[in-house]
C-alpha positions as CSV (number, residue, x, y, z in Angstrom):
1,X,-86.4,-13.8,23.0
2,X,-84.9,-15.3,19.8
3,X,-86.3,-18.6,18.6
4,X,-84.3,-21.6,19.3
5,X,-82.3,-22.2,16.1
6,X,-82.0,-25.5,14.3
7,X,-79.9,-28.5,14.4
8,X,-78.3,-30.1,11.7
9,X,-76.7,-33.4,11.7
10,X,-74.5,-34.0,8.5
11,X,-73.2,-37.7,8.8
12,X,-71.9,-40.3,6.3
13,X,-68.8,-42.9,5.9
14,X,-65.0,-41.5,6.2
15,X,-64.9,-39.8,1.9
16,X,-68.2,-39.2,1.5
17,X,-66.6,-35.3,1.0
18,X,-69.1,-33.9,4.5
19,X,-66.4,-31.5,4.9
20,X,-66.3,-30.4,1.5
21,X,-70.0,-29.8,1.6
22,X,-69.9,-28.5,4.9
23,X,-67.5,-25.8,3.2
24,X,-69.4,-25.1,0.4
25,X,-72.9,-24.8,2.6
26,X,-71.3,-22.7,4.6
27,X,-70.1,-19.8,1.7
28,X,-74.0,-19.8,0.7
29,X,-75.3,-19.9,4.0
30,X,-72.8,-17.9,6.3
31,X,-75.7,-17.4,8.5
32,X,-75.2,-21.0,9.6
33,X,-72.8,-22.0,12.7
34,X,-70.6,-24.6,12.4
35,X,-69.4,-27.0,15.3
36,X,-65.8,-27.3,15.3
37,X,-65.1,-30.9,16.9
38,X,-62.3,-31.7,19.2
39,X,-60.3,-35.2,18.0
40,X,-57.1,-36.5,19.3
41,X,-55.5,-37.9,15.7
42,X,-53.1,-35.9,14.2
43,X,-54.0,-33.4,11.9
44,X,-53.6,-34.0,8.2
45,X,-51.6,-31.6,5.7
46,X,-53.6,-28.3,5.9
47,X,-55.7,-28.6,8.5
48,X,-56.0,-26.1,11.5
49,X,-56.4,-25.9,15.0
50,X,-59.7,-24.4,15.6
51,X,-61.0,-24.1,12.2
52,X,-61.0,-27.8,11.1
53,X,-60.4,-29.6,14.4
54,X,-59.3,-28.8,18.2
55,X,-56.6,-31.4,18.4
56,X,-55.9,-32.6,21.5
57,X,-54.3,-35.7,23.2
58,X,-55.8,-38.5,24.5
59,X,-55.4,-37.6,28.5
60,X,-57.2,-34.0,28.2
61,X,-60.0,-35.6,26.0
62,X,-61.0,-38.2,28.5
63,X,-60.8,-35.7,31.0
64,X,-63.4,-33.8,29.2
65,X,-65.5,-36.2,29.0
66,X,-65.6,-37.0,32.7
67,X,-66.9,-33.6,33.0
68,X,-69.7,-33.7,30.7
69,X,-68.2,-31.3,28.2
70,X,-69.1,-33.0,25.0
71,X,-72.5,-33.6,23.3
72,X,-71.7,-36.3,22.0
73,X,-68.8,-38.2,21.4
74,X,-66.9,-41.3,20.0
75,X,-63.8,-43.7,19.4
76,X,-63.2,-44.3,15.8
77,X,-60.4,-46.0,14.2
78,X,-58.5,-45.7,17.3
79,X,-59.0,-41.9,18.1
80,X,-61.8,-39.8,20.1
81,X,-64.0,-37.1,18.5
82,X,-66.6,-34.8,20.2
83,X,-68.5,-32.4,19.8
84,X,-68.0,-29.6,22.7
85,X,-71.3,-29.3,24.4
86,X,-71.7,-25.5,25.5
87,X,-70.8,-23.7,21.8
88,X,-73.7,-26.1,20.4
89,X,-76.2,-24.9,23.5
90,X,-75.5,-21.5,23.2
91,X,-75.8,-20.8,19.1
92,X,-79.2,-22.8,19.3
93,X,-80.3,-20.5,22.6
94,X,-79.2,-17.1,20.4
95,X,-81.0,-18.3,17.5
96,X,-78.8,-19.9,15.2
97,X,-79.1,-23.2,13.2
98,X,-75.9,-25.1,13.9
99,X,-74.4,-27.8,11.8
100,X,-72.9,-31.0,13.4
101,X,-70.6,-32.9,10.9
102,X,-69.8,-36.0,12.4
103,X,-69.8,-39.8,12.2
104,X,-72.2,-42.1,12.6
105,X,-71.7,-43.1,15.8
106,X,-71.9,-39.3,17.3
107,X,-75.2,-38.7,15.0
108,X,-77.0,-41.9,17.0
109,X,-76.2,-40.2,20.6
110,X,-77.5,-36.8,19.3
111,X,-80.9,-38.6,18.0
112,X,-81.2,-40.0,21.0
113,X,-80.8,-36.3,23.5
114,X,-82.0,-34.2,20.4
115,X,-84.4,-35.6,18.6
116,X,-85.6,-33.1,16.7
117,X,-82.8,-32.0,14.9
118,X,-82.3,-32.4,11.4
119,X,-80.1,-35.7,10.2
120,X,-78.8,-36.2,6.5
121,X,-76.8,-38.4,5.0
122,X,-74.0,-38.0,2.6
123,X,-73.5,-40.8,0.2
124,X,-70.3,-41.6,-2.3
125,X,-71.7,-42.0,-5.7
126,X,-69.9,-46.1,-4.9
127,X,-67.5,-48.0,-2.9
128,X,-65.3,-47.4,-5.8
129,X,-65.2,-43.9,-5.5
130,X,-65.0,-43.8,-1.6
131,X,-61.9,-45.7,-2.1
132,X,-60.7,-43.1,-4.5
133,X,-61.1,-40.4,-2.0
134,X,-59.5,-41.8,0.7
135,X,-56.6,-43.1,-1.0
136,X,-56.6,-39.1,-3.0
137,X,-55.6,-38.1,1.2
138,X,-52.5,-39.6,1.2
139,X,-52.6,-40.1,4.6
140,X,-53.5,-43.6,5.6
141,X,-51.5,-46.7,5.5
142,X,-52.9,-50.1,3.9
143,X,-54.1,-51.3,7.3
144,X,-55.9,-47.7,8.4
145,X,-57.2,-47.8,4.4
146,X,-58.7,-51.0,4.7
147,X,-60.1,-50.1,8.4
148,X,-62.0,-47.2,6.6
149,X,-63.7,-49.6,3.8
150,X,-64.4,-51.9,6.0
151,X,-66.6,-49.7,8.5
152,X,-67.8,-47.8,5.6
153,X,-69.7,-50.4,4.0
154,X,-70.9,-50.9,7.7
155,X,-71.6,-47.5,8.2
156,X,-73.9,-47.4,4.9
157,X,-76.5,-49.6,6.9
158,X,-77.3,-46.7,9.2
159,X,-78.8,-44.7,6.6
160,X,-82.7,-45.8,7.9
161,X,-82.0,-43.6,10.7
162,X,-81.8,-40.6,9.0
163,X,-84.1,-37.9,7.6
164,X,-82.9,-37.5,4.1
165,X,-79.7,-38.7,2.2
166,X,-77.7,-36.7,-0.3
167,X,-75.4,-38.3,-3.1
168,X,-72.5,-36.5,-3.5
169,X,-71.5,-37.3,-7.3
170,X,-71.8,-33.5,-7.9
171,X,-70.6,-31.0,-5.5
172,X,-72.8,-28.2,-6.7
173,X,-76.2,-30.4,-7.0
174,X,-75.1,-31.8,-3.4
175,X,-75.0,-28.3,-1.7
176,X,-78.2,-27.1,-3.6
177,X,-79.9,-30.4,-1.8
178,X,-78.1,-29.4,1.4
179,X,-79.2,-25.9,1.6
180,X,-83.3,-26.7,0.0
181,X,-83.6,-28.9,3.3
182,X,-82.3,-26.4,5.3
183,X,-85.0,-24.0,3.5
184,X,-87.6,-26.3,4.0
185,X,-87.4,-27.3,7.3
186,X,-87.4,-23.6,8.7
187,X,-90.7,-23.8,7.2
188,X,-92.2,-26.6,9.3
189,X,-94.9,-25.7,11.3
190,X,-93.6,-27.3,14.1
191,X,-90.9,-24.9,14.1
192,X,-92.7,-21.8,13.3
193,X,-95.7,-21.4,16.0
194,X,-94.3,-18.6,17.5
195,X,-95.9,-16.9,13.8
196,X,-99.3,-18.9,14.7
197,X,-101.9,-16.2,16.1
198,X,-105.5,-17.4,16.3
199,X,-107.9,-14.5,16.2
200,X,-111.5,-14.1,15.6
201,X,-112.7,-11.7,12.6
202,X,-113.2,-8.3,14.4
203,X,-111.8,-9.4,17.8
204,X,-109.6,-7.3,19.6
């Protein structure tokens, strides 16, 4: 049986760039699975069903989770997000370290059903540059911008809950951080007692 692979929560406010460095991780770690979340706003220029988001509508996401589909999930500035429970259970029962990038809300229920996943924060270098990025989208109006900076500098408070917190002012520096705690928490020894054999010198 393959060992039970390794979760990993990547969390932070709305422009912190997760999904950039989800990308990035994710070219220099193909290995890694990523979660694909279901949300019911509309996509933004670019994105694509299935690879950045499962869009759906409001209706056929509450109905999902009636039915105990998602692993977590959430409300945030006025749509759903969730992350679909069975793809999660069966890349971590095959083996695989999955990654989770999701808000700060979904990261608290996952602590709480898995706590022994990994959780890291991603940080804006300021509050001046989080507005930067959001505003850089082109897709908010003054009240949803606002909305965003407001909860943000809430959101920032929930960093004591987390494992370790990244700074993304530099994309490359961010991902090397990103991928050394992956590295070093494959070698726990929590994680690794399947490789633990006790045997006496000259035993058989």
């Amino acid at each position: 049986m393959p060992k039970k692979g390794m979760l990993i929560v990547l969390s932070g406010p709305s422009g912190a760039g997760k999904g950039t460095l989800c990308n990035l991780l994710l070219q220099r770690r193909p290995e890694l699975a990523l979660s694909v979340s279901v949300t019911t706003r509309p996509p933004r220029p670019g994105e694509v069903h299935g690879v950045n988001y499962f869009f759906t509508d409001r209706e056929n996401f509450e109905q999902m989770i009636r039915k105990g589909e998602f692993l977590e999930w959430a409300r945030v500035y006025n749509n759903y997000y969730g992350t679909p429970r069975k793809f999660v259970e069966e890349q971590l029962e095959a083996g695989k370290d999955v990654i989770l990038e999701i808000d700060i809300q979904g990261a608290k229920q996952v602590k709480e059903n898995c706590p022994d996943a990994v959780f890291i924060f991603i940080l804006p270098p300021d509050i001046e540059e989080l507005k930067n990025r959001i505003k850089k989208r082109g897709s908010e109006t003054e009240e949803s911008f606002n909305l965003r900076i407001k909860s943000a500098e809430e959101e920032l408070k929930a960093i004591t809950n987390y494992d370790y917190a990244v700074v993304n002012d530099d994309l490359k520096a961010a991902v090397e951080k990103l991928e050394s705690i992956i590295i070093a928490e494959r070698c726990r020894v929590l994680r690794n007692m399947d490789l633990i054999q006790f045997k006496a010198p000259g035993g058989d």
